[in-house]
C-alpha positions in Angstrom: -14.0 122.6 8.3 -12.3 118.8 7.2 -15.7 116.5 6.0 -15.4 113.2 8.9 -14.3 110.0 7.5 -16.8 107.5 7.3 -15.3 104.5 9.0 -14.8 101.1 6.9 -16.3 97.7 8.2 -14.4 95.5 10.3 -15.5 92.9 7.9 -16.2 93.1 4.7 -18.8 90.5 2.7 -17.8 87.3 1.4 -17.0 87.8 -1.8 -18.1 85.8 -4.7 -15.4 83.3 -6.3 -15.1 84.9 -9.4 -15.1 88.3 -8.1 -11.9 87.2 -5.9 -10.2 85.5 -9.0 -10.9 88.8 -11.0 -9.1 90.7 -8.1 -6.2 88.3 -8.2 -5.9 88.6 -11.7 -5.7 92.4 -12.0 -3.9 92.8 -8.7 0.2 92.9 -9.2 1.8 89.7 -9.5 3.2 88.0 -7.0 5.5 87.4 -5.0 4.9 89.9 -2.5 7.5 90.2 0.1 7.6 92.2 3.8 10.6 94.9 4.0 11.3 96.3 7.8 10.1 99.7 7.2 12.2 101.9 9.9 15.1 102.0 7.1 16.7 104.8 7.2 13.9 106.4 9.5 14.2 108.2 12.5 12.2 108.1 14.9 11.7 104.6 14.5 7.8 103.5 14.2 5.9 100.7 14.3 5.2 99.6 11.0 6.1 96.8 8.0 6.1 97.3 4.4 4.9 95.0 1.6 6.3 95.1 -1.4 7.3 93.4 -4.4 11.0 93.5 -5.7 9.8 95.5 -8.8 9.4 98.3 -5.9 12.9 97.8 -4.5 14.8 97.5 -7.5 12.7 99.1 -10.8 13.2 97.2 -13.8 14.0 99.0 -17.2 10.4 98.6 -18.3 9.1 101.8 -16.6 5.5 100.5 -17.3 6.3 97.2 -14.7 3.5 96.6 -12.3 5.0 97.2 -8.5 3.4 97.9 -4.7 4.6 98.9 -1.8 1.9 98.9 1.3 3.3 100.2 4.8 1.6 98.4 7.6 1.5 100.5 10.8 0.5 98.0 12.9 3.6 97.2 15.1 3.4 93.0 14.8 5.2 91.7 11.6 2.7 89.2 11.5 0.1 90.9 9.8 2.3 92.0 7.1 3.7 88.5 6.3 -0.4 87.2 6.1 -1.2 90.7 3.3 1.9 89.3 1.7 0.7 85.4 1.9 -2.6 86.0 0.7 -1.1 87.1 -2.4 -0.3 83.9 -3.7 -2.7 81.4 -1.8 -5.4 83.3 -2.5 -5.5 82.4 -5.8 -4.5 78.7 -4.8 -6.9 78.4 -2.7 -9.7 79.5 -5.0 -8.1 76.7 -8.1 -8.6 73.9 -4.9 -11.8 75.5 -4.4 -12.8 75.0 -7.7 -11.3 71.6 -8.4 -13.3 70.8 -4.7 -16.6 71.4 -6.3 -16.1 70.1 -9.5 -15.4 66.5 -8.2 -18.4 66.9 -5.7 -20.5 67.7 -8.9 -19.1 64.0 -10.2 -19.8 62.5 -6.9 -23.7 63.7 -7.2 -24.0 62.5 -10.4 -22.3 59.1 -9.7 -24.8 58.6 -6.4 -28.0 60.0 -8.8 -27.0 57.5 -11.7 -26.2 54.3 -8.8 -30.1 55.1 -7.5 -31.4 55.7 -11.3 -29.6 51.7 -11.6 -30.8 50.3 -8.7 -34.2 52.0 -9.9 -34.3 50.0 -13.4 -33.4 47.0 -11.5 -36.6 47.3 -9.0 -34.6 47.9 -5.9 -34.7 51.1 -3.7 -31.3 52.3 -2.4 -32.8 55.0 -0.7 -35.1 52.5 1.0 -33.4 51.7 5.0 -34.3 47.9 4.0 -31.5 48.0 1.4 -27.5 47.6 2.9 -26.6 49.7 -0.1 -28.8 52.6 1.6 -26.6 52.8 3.9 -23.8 53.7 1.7 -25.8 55.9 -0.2 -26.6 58.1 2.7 -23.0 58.3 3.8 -22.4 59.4 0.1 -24.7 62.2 0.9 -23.8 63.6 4.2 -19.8 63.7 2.8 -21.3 65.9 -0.1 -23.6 68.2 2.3 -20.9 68.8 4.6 -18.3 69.6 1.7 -21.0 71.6 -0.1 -21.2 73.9 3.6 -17.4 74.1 3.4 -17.0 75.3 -0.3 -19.8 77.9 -0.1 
């Protein structure tokens, strides 16, 4: 008698940013490419492969990192995202980064403008004050970036 599979999520959790850049680090490098995976097979069936061209044509250095995924999902689609995501995942997570960084600056440029208005015996947070109004803009762009980065 065979043990039943246990089934995987259909999502998995959001992953934490440097848990994704140690994944793209340790995965094999890019580029990753999507090969029409009936070659040379008979019956033909629905499926991509992705692959990097260390796959395809081995290098000397026996030890060279390579892949080779078969997709059996009939739409090419899918493949050409697996082998996308390759290289703008870890694009993405540098923008990422960057992002938040220059929001950090932002902060501390808004927390230093109300520390100076402060000294100078005026309240930027207070509605009286046009700069307030500024201010608050300040913080809703960093809110609603903060939300987007997280």
């Amino acid at each position: 008698m065979t043990t039943p599979r246990t089934p995987l999520p259909l999502s998995a959790p959001p992953r934490p940013d440097e848990e994704l850049q140690a994944l793209c680090d340790t995965a094999t490098p890019p580029p990753w490419e999507v090969y029409d995976s009936n070659q040379g097979v008979w019956p033909p069936r629905p499926g991509w492969s992705v692959a990097n061209d260390a796959f395809h044509n081995p290098p000397a250095d026996e030890d060279a990192p390579w892949i080779s995924v078969d997709v059996y999902v009939g739409t090419k689609a899918d493949a050409d995202f697996i082998a996308a995501a390759r290289s703008a995942v870890p694009s993405l997570l540098a923008r990422v980064v960057a992002a938040e960084k220059k929001l950090a600056a932002v902060d501390a440029l808004c927390a230093d403008a109300e520390r100076i208005a402060a000294a100078m015996g005026r309240d930027i947070t207070d509605e009286g004050y046009p700069a307030w109004v500024e201010t608050e803009k300040l913080r809703e762009i960093l809110d609603d970036a903060s939300e987007v980065t997280r």
